[in-house]
C-alpha positions in Angstrom: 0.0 0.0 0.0 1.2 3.3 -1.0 2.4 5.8 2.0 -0.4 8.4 1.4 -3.1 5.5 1.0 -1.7 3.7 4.5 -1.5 7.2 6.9 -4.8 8.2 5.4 -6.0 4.8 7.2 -4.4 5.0 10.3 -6.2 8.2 10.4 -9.3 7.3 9.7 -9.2 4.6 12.5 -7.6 6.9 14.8 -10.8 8.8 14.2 -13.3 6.3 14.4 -11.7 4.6 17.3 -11.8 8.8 18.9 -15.4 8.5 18.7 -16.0 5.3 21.2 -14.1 7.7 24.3 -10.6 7.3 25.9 -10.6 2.8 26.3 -10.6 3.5 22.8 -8.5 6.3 22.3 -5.2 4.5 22.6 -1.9 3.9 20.5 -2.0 -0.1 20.9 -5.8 -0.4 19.6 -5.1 2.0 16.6 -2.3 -0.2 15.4 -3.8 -3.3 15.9 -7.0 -2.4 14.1 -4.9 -1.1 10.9 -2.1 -4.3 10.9 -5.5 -6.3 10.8 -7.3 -4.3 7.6 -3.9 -4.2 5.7 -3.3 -7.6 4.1 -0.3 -9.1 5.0 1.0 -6.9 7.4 0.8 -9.2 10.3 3.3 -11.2 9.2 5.3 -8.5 7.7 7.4 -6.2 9.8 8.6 -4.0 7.0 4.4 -3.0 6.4 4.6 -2.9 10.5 7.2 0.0 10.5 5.2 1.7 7.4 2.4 1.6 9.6 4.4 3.2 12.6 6.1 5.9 10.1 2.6 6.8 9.2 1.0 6.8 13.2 4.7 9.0 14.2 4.1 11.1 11.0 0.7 12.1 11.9 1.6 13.5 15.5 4.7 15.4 13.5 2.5 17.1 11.0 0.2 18.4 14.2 -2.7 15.8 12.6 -3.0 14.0 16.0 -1.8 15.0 19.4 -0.9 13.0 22.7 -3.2 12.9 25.7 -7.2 12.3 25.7 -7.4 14.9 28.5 -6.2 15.8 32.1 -6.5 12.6 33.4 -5.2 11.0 30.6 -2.4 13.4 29.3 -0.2 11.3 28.1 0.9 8.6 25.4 -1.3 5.9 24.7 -4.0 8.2 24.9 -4.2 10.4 21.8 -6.9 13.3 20.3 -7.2 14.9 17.4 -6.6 18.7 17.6 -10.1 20.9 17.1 -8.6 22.8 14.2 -8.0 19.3 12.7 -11.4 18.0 13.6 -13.2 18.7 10.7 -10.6 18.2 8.2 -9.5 15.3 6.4 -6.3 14.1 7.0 -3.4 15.5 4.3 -2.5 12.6 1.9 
């Protein structure tokens, strides 16, 4: 899968996963749920660290940010900032 193709993804799920509340809202359950919609990447560690590239590359171009809130300020938790909210992810 194509770089732009793969982060668009993890964001997408990063999003959708936002929406259930902080259980959710966690590193390890955003990766798992994109290694198991990309074919082959299980089993693949060079798709695994495209797939890492792309969840570090979002939090580098400001696309998600660390912490869910006070109590949870902190990696695993993540949240999307509100002037990225309503904006698709750039590709």
């Amino acid at each position: 899968m194509e770089y732009a193709r793969l982060r668009g993804l993890v964001f997408d799920v990063a999003k959708q996963l936002l929406e259930r509340g902080p259980g959710w809202a966690q590193q390890r359950a955003v990766l798992e749920e994109v290694v198991n919609q990309v074919p082959g990447a299980r089993k693949d560690d060079r798709i695994q660290q495209k797939i890492l590239t792309c969840w570090h590359d979002l939090f580098r171009l400001g696309q998600l940010s660390w912490g869910y809130n006070i109590d949870n300020p902190d990696a695993p938790f993540y949240h999307i900032p509100e002037q990225n909210a309503q904006r698709e992810v750039i590709r």
